[in-house]
FIMI-83565 format. One line per 2 residues: for each residue z, y, x of C-alpha. Coordinates in pm, whole numbers. Each point is the difference from the previous one (the first is absolute). Example, Ala and Ser with C-alpha at 12.3 -4.5 7.8 and 13.67 -1.06 7.14 Angstrom:
<rs>
780/-450/1230; -66/344/137
</rs>
This chain:
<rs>
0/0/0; -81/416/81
337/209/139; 47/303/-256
-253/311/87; 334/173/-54
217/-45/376; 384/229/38
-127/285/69; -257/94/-237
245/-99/-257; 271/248/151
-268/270/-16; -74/-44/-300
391/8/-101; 44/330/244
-306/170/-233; 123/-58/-304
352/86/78; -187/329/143
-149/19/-343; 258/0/-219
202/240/208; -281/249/-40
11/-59/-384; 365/55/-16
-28/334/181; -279/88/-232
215/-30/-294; 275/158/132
-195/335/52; -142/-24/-375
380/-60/-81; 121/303/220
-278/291/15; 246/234/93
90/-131/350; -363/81/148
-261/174/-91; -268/330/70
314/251/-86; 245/-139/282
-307/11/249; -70/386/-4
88/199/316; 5/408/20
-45/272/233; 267/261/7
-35/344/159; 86/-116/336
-271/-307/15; 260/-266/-29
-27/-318/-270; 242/6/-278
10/-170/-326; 62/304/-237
-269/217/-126; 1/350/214
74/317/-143; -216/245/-159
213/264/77; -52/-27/346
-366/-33/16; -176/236/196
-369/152/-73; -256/-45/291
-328/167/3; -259/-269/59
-202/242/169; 198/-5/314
-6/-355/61; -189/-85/299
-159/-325/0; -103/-104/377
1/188/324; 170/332/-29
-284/331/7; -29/126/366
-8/379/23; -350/123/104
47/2/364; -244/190/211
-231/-272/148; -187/109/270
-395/1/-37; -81/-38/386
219/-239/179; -31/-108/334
61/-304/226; -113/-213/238
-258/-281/17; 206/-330/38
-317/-257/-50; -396/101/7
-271/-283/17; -334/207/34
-207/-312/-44; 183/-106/-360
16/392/-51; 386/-5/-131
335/51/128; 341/130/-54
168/358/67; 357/21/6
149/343/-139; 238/172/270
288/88/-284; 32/-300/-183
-146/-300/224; -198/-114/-314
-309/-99/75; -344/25/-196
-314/-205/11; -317/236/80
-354/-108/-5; -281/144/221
-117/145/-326; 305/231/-54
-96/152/361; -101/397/127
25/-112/369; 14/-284/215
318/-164/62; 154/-272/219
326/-141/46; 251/283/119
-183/287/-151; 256/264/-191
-192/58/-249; 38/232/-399
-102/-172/-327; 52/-12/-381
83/-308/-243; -190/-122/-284
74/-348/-201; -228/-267/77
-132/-285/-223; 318/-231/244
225/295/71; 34/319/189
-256/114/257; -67/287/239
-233/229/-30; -200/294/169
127/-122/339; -41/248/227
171/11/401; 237/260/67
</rs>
């Protein structure tokens, strides 16, 4: 004759599941039975004046009116700041057969990307030279190069 399909520990699974089961149907009735013990009401959390999280409803009396209008959303507004037209710098990097390279402005060490199109003069690598910037199609570029 077969051995049962059914060996010790499938059958203690199967006890452990509905055990499970029946617990989770007890507890079900219980909240119908109780609806006061739980629900939306006893989850709600307020803001008071301060920022902190407190279960009673704030005040009216001590709300104050803000004027949407200054809100700023994002980076602060600079101040217009006098930006120099003409800047000047050196020529870090210049490759006259690729026709690009780099100047490096003598104030700020930032450098910009120039292209032998954004040239008055001639430059190589060392030159102190004067130029403007214009936004590219990839970023910031000198322009109207011109030695010093």
């Amino acid at each position: 004759m077969a051995k049962s399909q059914n060996t010790f520990i499938k059958q203690e699974n199967e006890k452990k599941r509905l055990k499970r089961n029946k617990e989770k149907q007890l507890r079900k009735e219980e909240r119908k039975l109780n609806p006061s013990s739980g629900g939306f009401d006893n989850m709600i959390a307020y803001v008071d004046e301060n920022g902190n999280l407190t279960n009673t409803p704030p005040d009216p009396a001590k709300k104050k009116k803000i004027d949407a209008s200054t809100i700023e959303i994002g980076v602060a507004r600079r101040e217009d700041q006098e930006v120099p037209a003409v800047r000047n710098g050196r020529v870090d990097f210049y490759d006259d057969s690729k026709g690009f390279g780099f100047i490096k402005e003598t104030g700020t060490q930032e450098k910009y990307f120039v292209h032998v199109n954004g040239l008055i003069d001639s430059i190589k690598e060392g030159d102190t030279v004067s130029f403007e910037l214009e936004q590219g199609r990839r970023g910031i570029n000198a322009v109207r190069v011109k030695k010093v």
